[in-house]
Backbone as a chain_set.jsonl record, in Angstrom:
{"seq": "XXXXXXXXXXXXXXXXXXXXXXXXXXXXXXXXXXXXXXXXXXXXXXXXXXXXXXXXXXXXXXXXXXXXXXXXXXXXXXXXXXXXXXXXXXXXXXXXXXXXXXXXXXXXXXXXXXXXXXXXX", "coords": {"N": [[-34.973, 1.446, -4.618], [-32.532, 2.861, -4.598], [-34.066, 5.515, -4.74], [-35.368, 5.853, -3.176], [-33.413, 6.485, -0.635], [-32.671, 8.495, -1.055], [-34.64, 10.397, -1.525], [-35.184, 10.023, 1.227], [-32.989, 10.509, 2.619], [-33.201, 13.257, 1.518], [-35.422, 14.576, 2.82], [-35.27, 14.342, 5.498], [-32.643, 16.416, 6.043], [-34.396, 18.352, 4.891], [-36.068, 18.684, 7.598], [-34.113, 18.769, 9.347], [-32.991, 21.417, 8.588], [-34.826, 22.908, 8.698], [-35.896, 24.64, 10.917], [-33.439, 26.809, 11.58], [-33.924, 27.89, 8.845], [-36.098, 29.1, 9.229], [-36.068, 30.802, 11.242], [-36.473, 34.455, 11.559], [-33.646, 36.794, 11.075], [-33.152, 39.731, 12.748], [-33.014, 43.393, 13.028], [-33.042, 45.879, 16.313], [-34.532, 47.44, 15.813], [-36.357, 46.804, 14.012], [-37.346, 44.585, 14.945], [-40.092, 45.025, 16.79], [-41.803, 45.255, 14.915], [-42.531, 41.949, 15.2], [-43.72, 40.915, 16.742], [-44.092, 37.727, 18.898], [-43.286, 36.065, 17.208], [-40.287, 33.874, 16.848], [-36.876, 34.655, 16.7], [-33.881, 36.18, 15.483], [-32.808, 39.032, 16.839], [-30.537, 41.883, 16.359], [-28.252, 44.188, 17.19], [-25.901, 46.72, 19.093], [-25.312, 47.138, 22.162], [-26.383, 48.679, 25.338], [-26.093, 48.466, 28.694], [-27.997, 47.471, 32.149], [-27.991, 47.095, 35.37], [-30.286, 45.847, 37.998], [-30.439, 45.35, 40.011], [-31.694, 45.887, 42.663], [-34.446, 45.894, 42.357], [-37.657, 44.185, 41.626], [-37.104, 40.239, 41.1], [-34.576, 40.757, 40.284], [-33.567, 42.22, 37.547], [-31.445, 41.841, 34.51], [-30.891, 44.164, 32.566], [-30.182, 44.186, 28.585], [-30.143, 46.261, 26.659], [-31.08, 47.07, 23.199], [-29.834, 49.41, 20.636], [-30.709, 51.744, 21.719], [-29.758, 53.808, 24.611], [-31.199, 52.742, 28.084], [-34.244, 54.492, 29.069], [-34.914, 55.143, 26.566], [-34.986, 52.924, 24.891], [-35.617, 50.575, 22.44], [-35.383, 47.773, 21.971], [-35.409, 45.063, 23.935], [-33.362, 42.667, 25.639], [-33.709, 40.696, 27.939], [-32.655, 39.094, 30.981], [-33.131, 37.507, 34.067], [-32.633, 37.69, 37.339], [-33.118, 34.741, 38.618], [-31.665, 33.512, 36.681], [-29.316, 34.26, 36.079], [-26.485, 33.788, 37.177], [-26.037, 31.837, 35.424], [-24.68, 33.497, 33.299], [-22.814, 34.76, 34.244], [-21.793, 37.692, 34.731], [-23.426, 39.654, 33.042], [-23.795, 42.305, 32.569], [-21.583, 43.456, 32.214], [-19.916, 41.715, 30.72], [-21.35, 41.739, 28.327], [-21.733, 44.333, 27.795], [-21.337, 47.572, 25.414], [-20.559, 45.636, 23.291], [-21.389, 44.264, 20.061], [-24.262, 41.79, 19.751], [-26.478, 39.089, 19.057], [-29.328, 38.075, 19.977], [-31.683, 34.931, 20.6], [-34.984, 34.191, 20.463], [-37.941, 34.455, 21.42], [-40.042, 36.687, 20.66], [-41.497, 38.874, 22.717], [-43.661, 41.587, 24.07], [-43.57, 44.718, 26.539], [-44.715, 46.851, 28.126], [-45.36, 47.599, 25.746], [-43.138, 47.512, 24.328], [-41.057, 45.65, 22.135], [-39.205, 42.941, 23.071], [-36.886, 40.049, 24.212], [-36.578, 37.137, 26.627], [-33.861, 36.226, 27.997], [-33.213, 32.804, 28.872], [-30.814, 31.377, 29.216], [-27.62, 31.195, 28.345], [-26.732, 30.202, 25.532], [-28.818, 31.336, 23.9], [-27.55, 34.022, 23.663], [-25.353, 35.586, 21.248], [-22.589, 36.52, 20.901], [-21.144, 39.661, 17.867]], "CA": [[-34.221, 1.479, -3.371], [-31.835, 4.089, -4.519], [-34.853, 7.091, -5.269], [-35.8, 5.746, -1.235], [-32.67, 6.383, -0.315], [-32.413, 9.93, -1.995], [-36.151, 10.739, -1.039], [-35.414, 10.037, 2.88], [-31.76, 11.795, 3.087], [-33.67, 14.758, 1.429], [-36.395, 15.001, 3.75], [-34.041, 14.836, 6.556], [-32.196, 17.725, 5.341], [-35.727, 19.923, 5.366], [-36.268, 18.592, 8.674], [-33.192, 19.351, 10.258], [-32.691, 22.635, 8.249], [-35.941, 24.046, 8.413], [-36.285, 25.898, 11.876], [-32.944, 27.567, 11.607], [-33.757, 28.747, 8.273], [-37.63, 29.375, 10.025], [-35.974, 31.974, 12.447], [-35.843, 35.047, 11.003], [-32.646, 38.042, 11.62], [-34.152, 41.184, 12.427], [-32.657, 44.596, 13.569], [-33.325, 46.032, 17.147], [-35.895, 48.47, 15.576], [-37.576, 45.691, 13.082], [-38.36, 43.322, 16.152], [-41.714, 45.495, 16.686], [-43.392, 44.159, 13.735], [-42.51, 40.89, 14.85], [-44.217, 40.089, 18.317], [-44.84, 36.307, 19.095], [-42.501, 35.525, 16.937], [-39.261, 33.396, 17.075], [-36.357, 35.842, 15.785], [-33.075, 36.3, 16.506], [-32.437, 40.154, 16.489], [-29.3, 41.614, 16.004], [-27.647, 45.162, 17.468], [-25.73, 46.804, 19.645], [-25.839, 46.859, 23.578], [-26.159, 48.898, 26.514], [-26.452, 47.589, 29.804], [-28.223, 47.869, 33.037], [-28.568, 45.624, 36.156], [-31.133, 46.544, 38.545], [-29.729, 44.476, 41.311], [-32.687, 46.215, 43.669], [-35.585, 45.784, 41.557], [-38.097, 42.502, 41.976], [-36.906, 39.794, 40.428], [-33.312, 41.19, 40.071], [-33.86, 41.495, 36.218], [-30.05, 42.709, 33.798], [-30.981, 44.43, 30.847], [-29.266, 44.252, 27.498], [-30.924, 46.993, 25.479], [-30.007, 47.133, 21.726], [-29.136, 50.262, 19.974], [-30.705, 52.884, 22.25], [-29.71, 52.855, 25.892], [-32.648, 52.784, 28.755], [-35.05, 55.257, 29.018], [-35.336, 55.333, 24.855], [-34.477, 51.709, 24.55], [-36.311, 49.965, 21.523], [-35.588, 46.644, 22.234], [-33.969, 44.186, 25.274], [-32.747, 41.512, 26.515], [-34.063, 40.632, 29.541], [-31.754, 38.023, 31.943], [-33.973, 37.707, 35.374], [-31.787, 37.446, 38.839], [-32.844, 33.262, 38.612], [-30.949, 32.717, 35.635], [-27.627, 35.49, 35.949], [-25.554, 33.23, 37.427], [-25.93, 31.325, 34.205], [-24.662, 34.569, 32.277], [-21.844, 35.104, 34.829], [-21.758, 39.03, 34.736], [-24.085, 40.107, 31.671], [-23.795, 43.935, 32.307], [-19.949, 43.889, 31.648], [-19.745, 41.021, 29.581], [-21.805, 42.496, 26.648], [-21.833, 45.932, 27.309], [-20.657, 47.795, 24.325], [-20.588, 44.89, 22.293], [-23.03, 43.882, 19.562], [-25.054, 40.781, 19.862], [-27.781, 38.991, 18.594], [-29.977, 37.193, 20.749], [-32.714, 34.173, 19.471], [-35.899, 33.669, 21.222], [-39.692, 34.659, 21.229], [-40.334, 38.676, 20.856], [-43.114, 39.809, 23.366], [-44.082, 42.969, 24.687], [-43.471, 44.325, 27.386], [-45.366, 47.979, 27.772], [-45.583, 48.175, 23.919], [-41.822, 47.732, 23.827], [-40.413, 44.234, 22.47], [-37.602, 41.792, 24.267], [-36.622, 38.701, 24.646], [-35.864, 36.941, 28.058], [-32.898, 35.266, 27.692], [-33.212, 31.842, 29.89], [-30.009, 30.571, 28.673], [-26.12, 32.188, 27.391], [-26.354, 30.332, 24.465], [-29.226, 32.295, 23.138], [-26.839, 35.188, 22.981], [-23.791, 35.847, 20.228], [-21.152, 37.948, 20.526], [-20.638, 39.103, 16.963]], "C": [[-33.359, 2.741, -3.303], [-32.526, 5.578, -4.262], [-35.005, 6.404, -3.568], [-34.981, 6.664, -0.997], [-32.695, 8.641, -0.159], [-33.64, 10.7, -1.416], [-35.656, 10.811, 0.704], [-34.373, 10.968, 3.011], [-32.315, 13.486, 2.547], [-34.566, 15.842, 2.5], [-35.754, 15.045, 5.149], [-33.515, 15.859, 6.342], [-33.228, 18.757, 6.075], [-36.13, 19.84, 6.741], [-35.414, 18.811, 9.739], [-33.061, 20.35, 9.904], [-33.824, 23.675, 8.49], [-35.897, 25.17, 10.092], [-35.032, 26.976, 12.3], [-32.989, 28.269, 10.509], [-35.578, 29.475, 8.604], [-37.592, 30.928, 10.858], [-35.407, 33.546, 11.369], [-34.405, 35.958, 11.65], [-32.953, 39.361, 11.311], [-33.023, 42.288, 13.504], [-33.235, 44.956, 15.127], [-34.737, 46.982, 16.621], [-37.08, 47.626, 14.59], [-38.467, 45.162, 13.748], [-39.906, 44.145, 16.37], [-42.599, 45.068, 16.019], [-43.307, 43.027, 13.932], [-43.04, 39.906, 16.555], [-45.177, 39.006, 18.051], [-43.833, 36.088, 18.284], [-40.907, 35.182, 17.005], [-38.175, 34.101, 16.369], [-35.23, 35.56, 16.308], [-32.68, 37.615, 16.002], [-30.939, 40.445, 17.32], [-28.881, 43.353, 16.545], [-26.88, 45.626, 18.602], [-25.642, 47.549, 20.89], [-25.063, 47.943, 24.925], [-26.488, 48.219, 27.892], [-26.934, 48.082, 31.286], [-28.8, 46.916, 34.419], [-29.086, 46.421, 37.388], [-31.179, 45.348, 39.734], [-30.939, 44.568, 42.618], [-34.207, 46.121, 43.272], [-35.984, 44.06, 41.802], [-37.487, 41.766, 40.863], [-35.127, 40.245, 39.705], [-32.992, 41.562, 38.405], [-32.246, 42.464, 35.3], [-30.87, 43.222, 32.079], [-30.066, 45.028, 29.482], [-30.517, 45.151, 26.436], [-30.094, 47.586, 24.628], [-30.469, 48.602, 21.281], [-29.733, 51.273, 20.154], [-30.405, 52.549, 23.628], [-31.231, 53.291, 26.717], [-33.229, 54.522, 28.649], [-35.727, 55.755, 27.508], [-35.082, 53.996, 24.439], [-36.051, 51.404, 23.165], [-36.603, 48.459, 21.212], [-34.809, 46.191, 23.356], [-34.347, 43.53, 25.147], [-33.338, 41.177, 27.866], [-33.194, 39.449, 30.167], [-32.108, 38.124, 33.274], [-32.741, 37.262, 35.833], [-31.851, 36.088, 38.674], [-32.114, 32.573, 37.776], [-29.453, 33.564, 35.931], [-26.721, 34.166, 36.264], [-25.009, 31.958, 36.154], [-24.49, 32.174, 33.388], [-23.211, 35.125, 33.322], [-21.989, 37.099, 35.486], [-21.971, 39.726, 33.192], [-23.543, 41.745, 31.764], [-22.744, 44.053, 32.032], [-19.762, 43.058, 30.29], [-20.16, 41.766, 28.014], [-22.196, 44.037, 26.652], [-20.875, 46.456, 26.262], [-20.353, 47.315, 23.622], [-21.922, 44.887, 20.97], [-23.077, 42.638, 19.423], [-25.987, 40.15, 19.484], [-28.028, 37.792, 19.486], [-31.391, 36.166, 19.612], [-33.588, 34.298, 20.752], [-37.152, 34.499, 21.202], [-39.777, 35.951, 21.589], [-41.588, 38.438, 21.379], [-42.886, 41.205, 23.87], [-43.671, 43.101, 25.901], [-43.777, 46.398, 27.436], [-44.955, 48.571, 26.162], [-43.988, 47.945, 23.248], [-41.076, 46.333, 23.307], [-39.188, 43.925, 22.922], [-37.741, 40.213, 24.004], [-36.043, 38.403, 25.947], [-35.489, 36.012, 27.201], [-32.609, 34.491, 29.053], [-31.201, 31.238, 29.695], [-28.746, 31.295, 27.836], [-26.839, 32.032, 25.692], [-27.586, 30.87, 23.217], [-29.127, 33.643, 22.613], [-25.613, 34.919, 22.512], [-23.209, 36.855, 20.125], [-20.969, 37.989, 18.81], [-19.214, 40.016, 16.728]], "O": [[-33.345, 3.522, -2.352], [-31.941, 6.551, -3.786], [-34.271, 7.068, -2.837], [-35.439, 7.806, -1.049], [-32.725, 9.542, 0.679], [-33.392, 11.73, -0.79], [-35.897, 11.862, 1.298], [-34.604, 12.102, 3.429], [-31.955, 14.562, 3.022], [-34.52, 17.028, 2.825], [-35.91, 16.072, 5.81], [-34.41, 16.669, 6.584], [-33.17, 19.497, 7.057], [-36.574, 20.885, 7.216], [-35.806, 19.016, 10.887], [-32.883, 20.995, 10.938], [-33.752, 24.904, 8.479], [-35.875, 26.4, 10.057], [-35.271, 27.866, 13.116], [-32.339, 29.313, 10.558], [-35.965, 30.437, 7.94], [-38.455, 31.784, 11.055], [-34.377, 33.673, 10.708], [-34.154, 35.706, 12.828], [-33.027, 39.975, 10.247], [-32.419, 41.91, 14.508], [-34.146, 44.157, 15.347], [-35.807, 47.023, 17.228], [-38.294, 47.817, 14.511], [-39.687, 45.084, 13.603], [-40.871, 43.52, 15.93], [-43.734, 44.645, 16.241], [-43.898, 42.403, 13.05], [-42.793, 38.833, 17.106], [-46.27, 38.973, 17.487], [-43.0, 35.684, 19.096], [-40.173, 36.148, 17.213], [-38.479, 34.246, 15.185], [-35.151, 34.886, 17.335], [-32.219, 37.64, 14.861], [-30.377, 39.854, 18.242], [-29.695, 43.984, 15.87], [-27.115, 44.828, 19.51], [-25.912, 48.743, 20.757], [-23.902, 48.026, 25.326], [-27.32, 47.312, 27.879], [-26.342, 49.07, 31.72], [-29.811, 46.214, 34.425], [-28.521, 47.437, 37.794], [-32.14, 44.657, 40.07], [-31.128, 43.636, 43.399], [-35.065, 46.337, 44.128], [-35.25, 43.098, 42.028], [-37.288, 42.334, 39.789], [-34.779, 39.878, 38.582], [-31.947, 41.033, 38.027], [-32.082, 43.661, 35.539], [-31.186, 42.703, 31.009], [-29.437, 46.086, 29.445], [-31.429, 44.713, 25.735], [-29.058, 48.233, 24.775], [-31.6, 48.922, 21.649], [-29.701, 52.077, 19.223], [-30.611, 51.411, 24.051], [-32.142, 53.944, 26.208], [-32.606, 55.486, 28.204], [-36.704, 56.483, 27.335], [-34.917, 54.0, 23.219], [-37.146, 51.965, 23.14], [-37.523, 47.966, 20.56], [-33.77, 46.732, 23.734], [-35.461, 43.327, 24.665], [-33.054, 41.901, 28.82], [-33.165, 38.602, 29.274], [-31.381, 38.91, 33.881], [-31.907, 36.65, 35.166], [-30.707, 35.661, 38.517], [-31.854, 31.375, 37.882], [-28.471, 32.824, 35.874], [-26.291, 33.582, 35.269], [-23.917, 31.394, 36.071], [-23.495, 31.571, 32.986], [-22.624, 36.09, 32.833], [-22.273, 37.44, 36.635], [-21.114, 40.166, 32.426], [-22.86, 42.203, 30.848], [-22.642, 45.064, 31.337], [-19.54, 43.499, 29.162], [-19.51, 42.142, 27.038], [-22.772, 44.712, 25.799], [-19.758, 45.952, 26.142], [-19.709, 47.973, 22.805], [-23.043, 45.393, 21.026], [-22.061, 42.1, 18.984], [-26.9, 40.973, 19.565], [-27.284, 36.837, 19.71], [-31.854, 36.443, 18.506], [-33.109, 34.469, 21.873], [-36.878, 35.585, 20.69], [-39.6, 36.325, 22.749], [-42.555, 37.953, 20.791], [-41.775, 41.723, 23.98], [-43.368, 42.108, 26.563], [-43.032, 47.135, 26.79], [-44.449, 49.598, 25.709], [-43.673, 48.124, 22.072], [-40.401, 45.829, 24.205], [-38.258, 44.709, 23.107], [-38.686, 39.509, 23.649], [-35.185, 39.132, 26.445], [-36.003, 35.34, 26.307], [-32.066, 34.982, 30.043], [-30.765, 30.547, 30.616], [-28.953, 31.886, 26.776], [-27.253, 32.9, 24.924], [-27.396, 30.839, 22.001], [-29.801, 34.282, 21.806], [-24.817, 34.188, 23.103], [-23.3, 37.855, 19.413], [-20.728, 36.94, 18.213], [-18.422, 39.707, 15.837]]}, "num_chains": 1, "name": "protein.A"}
């Protein structure tokens, strides 16, 4: 009864612990080798909101700003109001965002649906 006991609270444990220790923490320039996967990369942020562009989309690009950027953030116009005012909020901060690296002309990002997939650190 006791080794049960010991056996189940363990496996709980790996089952609640495993997909935050699953995610890795990667650099704004690492994320490249890591498309499709769940990450939460980590640097810091310039900002640019393209208020006239389809889809209204704010971008948080880490540790080059646009036109040389290496990685972003993406925060579409349907979610901002989530995010209050992203382009001030985390400009010049650094941040690490979690969520699924894809491409996006050869360049990876994450869209961030949601604040609390970004951390002020």
């Amino acid at each position: 009864m006791k080794t049960t006991r010991l056996l189940l609270t363990a496996l709980i444990g790996v089952v609640l612990l495993s997909p935050v220790q699953a995610q890795k923490k990667l650099s704004a320039s690492e994320a490249k080798e890591h498309f499709g996967e769940t990450a939460t990369v980590c640097g810091a942020v310039s900002t640019r909101y393209a208020d006239s562009s389809k889809g209204q989309p704010t971008f948080l690009n880490l540790e080059k700003p646009y036109q040389n950027q290496i990685f972003t953030v993406v925060i579409w116009g349907s979610n901002r109001s989530k995010f209050k005012t992203p382009e001030e909020d985390y400009k010049d901060k650094k941040i690490c965002v979690t969520g699924k690296i894809t491409a996006y002309d050869g360049l990876p990002e994450i869209i961030a649906d949601d604040p609390k997939q970004i951390r002020i650190e």
